[in-house]
C-alpha positions as CSV (number, residue, x, y, z in Angstrom):
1,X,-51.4,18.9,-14.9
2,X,-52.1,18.2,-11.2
3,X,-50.2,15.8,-8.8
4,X,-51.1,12.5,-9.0
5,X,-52.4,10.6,-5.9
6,X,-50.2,8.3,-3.3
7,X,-52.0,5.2,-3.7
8,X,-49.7,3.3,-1.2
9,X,-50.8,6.7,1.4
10,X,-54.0,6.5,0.5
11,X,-54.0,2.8,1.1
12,X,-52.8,3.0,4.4
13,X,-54.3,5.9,5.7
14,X,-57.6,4.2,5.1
15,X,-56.8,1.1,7.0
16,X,-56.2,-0.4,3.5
17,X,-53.7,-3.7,3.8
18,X,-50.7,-2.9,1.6
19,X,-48.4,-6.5,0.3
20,X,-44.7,-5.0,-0.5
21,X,-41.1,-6.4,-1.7
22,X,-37.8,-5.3,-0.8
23,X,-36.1,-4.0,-3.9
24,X,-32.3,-3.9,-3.2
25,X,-30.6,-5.3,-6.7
26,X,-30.3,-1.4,-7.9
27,X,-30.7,-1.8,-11.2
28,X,-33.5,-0.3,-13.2
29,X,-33.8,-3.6,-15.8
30,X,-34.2,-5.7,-12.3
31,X,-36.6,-3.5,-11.2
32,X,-38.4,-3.8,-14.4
33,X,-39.0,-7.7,-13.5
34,X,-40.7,-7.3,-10.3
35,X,-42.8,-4.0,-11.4
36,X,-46.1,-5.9,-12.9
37,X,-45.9,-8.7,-10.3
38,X,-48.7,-7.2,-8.8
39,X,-47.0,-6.0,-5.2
40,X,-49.1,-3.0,-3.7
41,X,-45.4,-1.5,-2.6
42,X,-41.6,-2.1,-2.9
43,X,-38.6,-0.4,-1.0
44,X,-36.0,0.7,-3.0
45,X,-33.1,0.3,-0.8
46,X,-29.9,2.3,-0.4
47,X,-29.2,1.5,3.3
48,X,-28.0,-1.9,2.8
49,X,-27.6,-2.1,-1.4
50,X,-25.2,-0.1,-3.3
51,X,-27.9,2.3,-4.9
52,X,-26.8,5.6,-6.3
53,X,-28.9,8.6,-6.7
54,X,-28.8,7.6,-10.4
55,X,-29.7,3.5,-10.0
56,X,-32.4,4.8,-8.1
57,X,-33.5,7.5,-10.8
58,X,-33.5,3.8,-13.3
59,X,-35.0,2.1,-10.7
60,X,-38.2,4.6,-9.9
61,X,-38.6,5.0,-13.7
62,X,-39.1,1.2,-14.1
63,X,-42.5,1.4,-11.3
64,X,-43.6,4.8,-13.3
65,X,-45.7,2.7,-15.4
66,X,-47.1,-0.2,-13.2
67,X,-49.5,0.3,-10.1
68,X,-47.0,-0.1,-8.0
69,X,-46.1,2.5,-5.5
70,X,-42.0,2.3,-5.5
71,X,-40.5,4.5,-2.3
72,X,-37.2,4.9,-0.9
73,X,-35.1,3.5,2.2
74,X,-31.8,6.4,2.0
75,X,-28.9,5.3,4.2
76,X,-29.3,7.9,6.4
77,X,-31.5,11.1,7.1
78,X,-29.3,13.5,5.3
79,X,-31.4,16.3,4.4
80,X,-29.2,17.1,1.4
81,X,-29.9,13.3,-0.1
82,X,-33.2,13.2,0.9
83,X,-33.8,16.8,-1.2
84,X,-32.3,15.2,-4.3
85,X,-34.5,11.7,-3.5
86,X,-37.8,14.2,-3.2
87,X,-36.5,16.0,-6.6
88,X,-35.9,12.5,-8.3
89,X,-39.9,12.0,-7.5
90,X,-39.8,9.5,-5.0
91,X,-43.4,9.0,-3.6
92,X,-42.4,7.8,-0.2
93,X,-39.4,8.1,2.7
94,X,-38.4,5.0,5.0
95,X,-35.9,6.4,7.5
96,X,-33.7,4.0,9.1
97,X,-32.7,3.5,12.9
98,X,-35.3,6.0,13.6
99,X,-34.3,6.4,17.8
100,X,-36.0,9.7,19.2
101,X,-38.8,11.5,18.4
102,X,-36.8,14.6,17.8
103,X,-34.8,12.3,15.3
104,X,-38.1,11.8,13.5
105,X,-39.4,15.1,13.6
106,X,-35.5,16.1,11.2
107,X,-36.7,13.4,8.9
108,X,-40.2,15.0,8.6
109,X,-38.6,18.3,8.3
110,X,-36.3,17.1,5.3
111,X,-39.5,16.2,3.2
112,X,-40.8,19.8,3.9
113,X,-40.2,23.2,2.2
114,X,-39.7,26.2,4.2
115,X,-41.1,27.4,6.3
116,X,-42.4,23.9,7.5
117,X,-39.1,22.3,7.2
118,X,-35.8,22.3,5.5
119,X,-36.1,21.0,1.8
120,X,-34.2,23.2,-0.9
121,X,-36.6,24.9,-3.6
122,X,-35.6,23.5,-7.4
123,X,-38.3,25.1,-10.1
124,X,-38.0,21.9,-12.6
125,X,-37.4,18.9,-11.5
126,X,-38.8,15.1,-12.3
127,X,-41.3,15.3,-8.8
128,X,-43.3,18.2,-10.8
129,X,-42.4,16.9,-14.1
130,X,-40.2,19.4,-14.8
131,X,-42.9,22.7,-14.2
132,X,-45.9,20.6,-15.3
133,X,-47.7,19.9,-12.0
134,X,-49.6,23.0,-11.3
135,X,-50.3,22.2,-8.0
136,X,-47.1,20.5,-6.8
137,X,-46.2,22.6,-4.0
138,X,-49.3,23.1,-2.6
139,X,-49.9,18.8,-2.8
140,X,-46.7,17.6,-2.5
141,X,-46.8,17.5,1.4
142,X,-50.0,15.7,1.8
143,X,-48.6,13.2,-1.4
144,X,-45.6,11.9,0.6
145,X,-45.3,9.1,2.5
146,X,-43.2,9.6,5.4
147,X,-41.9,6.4,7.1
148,X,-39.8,5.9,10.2
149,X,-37.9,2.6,11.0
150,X,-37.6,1.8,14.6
151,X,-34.4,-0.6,15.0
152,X,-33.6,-0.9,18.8
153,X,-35.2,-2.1,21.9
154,X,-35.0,1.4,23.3
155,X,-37.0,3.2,20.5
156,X,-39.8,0.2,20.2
157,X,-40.4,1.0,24.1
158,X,-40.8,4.4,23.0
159,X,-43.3,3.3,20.2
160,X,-46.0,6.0,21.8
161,X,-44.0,9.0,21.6
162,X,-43.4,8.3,18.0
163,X,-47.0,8.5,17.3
164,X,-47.3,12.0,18.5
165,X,-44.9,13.6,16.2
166,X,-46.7,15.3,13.6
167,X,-46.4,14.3,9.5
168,X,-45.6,10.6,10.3
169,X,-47.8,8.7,8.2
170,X,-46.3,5.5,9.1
171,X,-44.1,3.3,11.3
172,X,-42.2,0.5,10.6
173,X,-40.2,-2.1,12.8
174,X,-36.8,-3.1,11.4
175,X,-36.5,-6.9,13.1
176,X,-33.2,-7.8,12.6
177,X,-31.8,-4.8,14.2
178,X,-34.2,-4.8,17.2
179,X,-33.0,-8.6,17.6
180,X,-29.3,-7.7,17.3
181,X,-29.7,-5.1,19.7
182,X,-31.4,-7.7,21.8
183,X,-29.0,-10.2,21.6
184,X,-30.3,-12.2,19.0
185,X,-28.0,-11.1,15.9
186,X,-29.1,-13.3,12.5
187,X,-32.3,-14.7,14.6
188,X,-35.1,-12.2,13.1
189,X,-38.0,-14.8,14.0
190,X,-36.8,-15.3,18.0
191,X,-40.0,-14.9,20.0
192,X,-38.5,-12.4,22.2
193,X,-37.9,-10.3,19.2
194,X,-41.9,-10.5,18.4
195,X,-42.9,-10.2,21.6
196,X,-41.4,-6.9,22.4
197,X,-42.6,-5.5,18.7
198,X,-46.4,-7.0,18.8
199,X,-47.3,-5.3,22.0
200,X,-46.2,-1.9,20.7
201,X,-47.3,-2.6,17.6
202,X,-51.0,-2.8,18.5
203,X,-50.3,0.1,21.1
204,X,-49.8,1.6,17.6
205,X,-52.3,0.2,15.5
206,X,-54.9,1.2,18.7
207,X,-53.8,5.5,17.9
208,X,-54.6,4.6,14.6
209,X,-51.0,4.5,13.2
210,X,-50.4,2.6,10.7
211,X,-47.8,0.3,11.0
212,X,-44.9,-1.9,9.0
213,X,-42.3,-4.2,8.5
214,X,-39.8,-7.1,6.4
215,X,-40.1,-10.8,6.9
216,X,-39.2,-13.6,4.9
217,X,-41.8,-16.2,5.8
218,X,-45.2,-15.6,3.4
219,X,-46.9,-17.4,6.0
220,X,-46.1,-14.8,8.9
221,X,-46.2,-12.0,6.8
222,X,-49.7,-12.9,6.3
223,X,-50.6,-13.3,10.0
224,X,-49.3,-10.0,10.7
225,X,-51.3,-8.1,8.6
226,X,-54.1,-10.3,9.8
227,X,-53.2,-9.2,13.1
228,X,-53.5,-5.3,12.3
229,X,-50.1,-4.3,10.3
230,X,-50.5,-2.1,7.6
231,X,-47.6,-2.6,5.4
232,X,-45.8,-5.5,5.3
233,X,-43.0,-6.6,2.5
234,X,-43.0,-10.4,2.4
235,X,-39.3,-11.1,0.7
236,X,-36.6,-9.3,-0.9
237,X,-35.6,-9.4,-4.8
238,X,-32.4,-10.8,-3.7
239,X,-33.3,-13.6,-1.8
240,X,-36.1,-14.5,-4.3
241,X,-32.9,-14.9,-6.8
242,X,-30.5,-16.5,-4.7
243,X,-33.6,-18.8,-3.2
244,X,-34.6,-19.6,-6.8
245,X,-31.5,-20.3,-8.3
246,X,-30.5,-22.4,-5.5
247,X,-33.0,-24.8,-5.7
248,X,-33.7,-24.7,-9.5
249,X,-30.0,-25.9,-9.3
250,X,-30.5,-28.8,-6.2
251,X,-33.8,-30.0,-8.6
252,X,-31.7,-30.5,-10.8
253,X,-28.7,-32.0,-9.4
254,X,-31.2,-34.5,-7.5
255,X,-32.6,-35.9,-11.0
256,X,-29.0,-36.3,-12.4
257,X,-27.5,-40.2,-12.6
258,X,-24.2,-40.9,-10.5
259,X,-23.3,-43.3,-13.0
């Protein structure tokens, strides 16, 4: 058996434009819903959802059998989660609050086996199919997606050194951290918030770095990726719930006689 190929990398490293959702109710039968809606990528969240290594396992089992690719946003870049996450088979890495370029080159180095980087050896595993995949360690590293999230004013004006650290195959800007770091805490659409991340987002985009992010409003997320983003996720599972369930209930409540 040979490793499969990252669509979502492959995607992107073509110039491809790649539609995602943010997955952050951390359940595998949630997951299931949103798996053959047709997204080209979702985010499986632990940063901000309370995922487990084993809601996650439930959760990357659901996308196995749709065409879309299912990666993971850990908490943190700890190289001891991000081993079991690789082991668990998950096709791609978002690194939060991503603020150096050393910072970034740890999180490529957790993805890596010696003597390229730092990831613990298991024989059988659910990445290889437990020994199946003849080839895994020799494909493996070219198979990963390997995502940074830049989340401050600092690191966004640092966009260009970023793009010189080698095994980065992406880069993706967190707006509602760069706004609260900005002053603009719970204001992710503020202009000033955009106009510091366009401009280093095409500085990006010009090095051929394929680039990222999460907003709420279909209509933006639309006109960024006409503008030259990669990678965009245009909602959250959560909020299409909460959203939905709000107004299915105001519909409702709207049609109902006060008498």
């Amino acid at each position: 058996m040979k490793h499969a190929e990252n669509k979502f990398l492959a995607a992107i490293r073509s110039g491809q434009k790649q539609l995602g959702l943010w997955v952050s109710l951390s359940d595998g039968y949630a997951a299931e819903v949103v798996a053959h809606a047709g997204y080209d990528w979702v985010m499986l969240d632990m940063e901000h959802a309370p995922s487990d290594m084993k809601s996650v396992l439930g959760q990357l089992q659901a996308f196995s059998g749709s065409e879309t690719t299912a990666m993971v946003r850990p908490d943190w870049n700890d190289a001891v989660k991000v081993k079991r996450l690789m082991d668990l088979g998950a096709p791609g890495l978002l690194f939060p609050m991503v603020q150096t370029p050393d910072e970034a080159r740890a999180a490529v180095a957790a993805c890596r086996y010696p003597p390229r980087g730092v990831r613990g050896v298991a024989g059988l595993n659910r990445a290889n199919r437990f020994g199946r995949i003849e080839d895994y360690y020799d494909q493996v590293e070219n198979q990963t997606a390997i995502l940074i999230q830049l989340e401050t004013r600092a690191a966004v004006e640092n966009a260009a050194g970023f793009a010189e650290v080698e095994g980065i195959d992406g880069i993706f800007f967190g707006p509602a951290d760069i706004g609260a770091d900005m002053g603009h805490l719970g204001q992710t659409m503020h202009p000033e918030i955009w106009d510091l991340i366009r401009p280093a987002a095409k500085l990006l985009i010009d090095k051929g770095i394929p680039v990222g992010t999460l907003v709420t409003d279909p209509n933006f997320a639309a006109e960024l990726l006409n503008e030259g983003f990669t990678f965009v996720a245009c909602g959250t599972d959560a909020g299409l719930l909460a959203r939905g369930a709000d107004a299915l209930r105001a519909q409702v409540r709207d049609k109902i006689s006060k008498t």
